[in-house]
C-alpha positions in Angstrom: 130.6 131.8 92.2 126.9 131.9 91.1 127.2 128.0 90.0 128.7 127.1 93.3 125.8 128.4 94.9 123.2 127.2 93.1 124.7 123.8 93.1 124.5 124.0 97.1 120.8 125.3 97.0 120.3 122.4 95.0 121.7 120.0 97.4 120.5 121.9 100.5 116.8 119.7 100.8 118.6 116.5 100.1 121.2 117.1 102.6 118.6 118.6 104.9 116.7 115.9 105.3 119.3 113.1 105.2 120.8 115.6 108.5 117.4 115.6 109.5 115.9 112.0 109.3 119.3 110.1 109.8 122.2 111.6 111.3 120.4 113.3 114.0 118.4 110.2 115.1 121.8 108.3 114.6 123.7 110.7 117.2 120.9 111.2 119.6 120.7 107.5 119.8 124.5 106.4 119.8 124.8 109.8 122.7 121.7 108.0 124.6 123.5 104.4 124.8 126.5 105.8 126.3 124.6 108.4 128.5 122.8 108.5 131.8 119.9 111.3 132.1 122.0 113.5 133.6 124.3 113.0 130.3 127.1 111.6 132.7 129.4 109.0 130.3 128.5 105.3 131.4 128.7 101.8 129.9 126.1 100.3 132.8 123.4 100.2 129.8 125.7 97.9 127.7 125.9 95.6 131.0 122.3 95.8 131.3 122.4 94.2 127.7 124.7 91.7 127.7 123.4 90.5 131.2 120.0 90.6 129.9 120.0 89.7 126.5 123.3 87.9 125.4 121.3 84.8 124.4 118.8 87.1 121.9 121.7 88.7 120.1 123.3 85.2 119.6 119.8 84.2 118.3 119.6 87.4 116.3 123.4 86.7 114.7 122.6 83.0 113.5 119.1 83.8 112.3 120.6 86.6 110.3 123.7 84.2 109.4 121.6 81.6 108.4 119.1 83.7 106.4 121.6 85.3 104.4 123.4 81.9 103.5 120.3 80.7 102.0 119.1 83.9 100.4 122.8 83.4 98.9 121.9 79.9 97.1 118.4 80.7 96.5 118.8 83.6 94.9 122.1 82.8 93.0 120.0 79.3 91.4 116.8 81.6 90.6 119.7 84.2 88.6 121.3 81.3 87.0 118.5 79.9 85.9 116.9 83.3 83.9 120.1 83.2 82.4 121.3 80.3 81.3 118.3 78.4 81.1 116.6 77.1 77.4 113.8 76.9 77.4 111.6 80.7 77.4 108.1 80.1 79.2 110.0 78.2 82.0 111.9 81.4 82.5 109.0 83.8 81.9 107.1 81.3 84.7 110.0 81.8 86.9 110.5 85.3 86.4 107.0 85.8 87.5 106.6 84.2 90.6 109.9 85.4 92.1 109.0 89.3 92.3 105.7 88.1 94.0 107.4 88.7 97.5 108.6 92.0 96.6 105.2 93.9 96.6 104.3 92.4 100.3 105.2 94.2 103.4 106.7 92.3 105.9 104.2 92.6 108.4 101.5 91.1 105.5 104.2 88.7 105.0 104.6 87.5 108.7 100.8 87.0 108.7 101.0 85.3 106.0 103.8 82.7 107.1 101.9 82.7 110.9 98.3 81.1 109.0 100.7 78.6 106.6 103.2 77.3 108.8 101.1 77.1 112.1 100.1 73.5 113.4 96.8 73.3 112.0 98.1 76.0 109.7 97.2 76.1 105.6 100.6 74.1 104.7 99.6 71.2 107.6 96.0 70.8 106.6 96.9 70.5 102.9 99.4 67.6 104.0 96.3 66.4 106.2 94.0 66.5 103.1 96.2 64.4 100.8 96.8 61.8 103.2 100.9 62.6 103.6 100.2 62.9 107.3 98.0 62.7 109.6 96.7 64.9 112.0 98.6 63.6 115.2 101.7 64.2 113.1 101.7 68.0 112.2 104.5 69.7 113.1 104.6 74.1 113.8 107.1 75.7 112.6 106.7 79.1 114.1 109.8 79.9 116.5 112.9 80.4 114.6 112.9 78.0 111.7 109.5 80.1 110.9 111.4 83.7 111.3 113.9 82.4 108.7 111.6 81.0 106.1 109.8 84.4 106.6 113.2 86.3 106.2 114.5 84.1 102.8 110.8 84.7 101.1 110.5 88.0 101.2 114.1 89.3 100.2 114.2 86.1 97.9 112.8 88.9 95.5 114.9 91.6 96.2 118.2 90.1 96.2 117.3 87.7 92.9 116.3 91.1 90.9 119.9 92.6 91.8 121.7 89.5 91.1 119.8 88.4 88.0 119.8 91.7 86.9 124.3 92.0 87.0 123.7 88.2 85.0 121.9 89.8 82.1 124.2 92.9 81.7 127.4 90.3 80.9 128.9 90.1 77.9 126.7 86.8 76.4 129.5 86.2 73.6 131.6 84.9 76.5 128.8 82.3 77.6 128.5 81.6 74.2 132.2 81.1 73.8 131.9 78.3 77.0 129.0 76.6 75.6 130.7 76.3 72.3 133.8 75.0 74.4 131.3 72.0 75.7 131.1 73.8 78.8 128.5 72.7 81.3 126.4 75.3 82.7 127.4 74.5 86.3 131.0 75.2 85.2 130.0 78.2 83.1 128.3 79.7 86.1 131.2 79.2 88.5 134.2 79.9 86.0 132.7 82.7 84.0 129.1 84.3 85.4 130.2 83.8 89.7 133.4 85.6 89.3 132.1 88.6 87.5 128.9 89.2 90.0 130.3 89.1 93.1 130.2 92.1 93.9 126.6 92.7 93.1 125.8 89.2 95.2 127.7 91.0 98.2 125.6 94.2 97.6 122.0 92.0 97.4 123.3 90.2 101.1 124.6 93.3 103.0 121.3 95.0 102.2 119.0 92.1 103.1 121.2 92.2 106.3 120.7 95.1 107.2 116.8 94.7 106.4 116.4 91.7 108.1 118.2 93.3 111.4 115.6 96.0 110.8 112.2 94.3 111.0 110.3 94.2 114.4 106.8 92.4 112.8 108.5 89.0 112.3 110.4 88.0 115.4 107.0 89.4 117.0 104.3 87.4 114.8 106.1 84.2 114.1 108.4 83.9 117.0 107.2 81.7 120.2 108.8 83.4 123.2 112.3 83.3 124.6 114.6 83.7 122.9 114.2 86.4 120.2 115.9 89.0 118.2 117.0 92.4 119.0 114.8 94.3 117.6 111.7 92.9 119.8 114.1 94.0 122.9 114.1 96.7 121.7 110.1 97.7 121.8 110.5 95.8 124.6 112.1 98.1 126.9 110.5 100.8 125.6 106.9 99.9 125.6 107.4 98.2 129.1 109.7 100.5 130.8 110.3 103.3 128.4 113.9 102.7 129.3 115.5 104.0 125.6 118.8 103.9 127.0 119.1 100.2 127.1 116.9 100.1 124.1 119.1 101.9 122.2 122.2 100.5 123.3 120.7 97.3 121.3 120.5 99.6 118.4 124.2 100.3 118.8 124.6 96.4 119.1 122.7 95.8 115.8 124.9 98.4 114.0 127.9 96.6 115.4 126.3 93.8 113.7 125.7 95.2 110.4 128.9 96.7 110.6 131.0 93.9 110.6 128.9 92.2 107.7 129.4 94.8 105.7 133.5 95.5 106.6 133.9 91.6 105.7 132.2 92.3 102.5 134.1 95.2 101.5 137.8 94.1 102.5 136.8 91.3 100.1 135.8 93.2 97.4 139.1 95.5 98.4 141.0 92.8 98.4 139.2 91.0 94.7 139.7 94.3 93.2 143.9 94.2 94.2 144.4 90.8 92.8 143.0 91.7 89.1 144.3 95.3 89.5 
């Protein structure tokens, strides 16, 4: 009896504030969306969104589609590479520059992207300087090819450290066994190393999903108007109009979004984990 209840006054801060700093914000939100002020059921906020914003959550879905598909190669070739590759300073090199990103915030990071990828931006000029272009010929890419080269450099980091990190805790005598097969390391890493991460690769992309859905500095710093992600309606309606109830009625959208990503990752990993069972 006395362990019971020392074990729950051990618990009780950590439950306490998870009650505190997410499940209550969570309800009071999902009761707001579906709420008028008089705390009457209605779905007339939800029509508000669609009507509204149908083209932002499209444009939130394929930036968020398209950023986690590269993240996917990106990260999966940076992995491979601090695994499989020969030769040691290329990999310390590597190593190196790839957890630069993970030490920025993402409002730095936005800034960051704004100054290089702007017209007369850092990454134009430098073209400018070495005569590949000239000046007539710079291109912006702030708007929404800007938002996802943002989103893929800073979770670059994060989701290569997860991945990499599953590639180094394999059993290397079955590498070795490939190599000594005359395995290439292409088919090495999608016969033998591929198979055996998946499920941290689906971890690393369901939380930069839910990260990038998360992030209100980057649709507003590199992004050129209309349209936008969710998360910028969101601040939106409430800076403008203070109207929370259609603001959070877009977050109830977003965690449809999230949702789905991560039920399609887990009924795949269910499903992985019946075959080999």
């Amino acid at each position: 009896m006395r362990a019971s209840t020392s074990n729950l006054l051990l618990i009780a801060p950590a439950a306490f504030m998870v009650l505190a700093l997410f499940l209550y914000p969570l309800f009071f939100s999902l009761v707001s969306a579906f709420t008028q002020d008089d705390l009457s059921f209605t779905l007339e906020h939800f029509v508000k969104v669609f009507e509204l914003y149908s083209n932002d959550i499209k444009f939130t879905v394929i930036i968020v589609l398209s950023s986690v598909a590269l993240l996917a190669i990106l990260s999966i070739a940076i992995a491979a590479t601090l695994t499989l590759s020969p030769f040691p300073k290329l990999v310390a090199v590597l190593a190196l520059l790839y957890r630069l990103p993970l030490f920025i915030p993402f409002i730095v990071a936005a800034q960051m992207m704004r100054t290089f990828l702007a017209k007369n931006g850092l990454m134009n000029n430098t073209l400018v300087a070495m005569g590949v272009m000239t000046p007539l010929e710079t291109v912006s890419l702030l708007g929404w090819s800007g938002i996802i080269i943002t989103f893929v450099w800073k979770q670059l980091a994060f989701s290569t450290l997860l991945i990499s990190g599953a590639m180094a805790a394999l059993d290397r005598d079955q590498i070795q066994a490939a190599q000594n097969l005359g395995a290439s390391r292409l088919r090495i890493l999608a016969d033998v190393i591929l198979p055996q991460v998946m499920p941290s690769i689906g971890v690393a992309l369901v939380l930069s999903t839910v990260t990038i859905m998360s992030v209100l500095s980057v649709p507003l710093m590199i992004g050129t108007g209309s349209p936008t992600m969710i998360t910028a309606d969101m601040a939106f309606r409430v800076n403008a109009y203070g109207d929370y109830h259609v603001a959070n009625a877009l977050g109830v959208v977003s965690y449809l979004i999230c949702a789905s990503l991560a039920w399609f990752y887990l009924r795949q990993s269910l499903k992985d984990k019946g075959a080999t069972a």
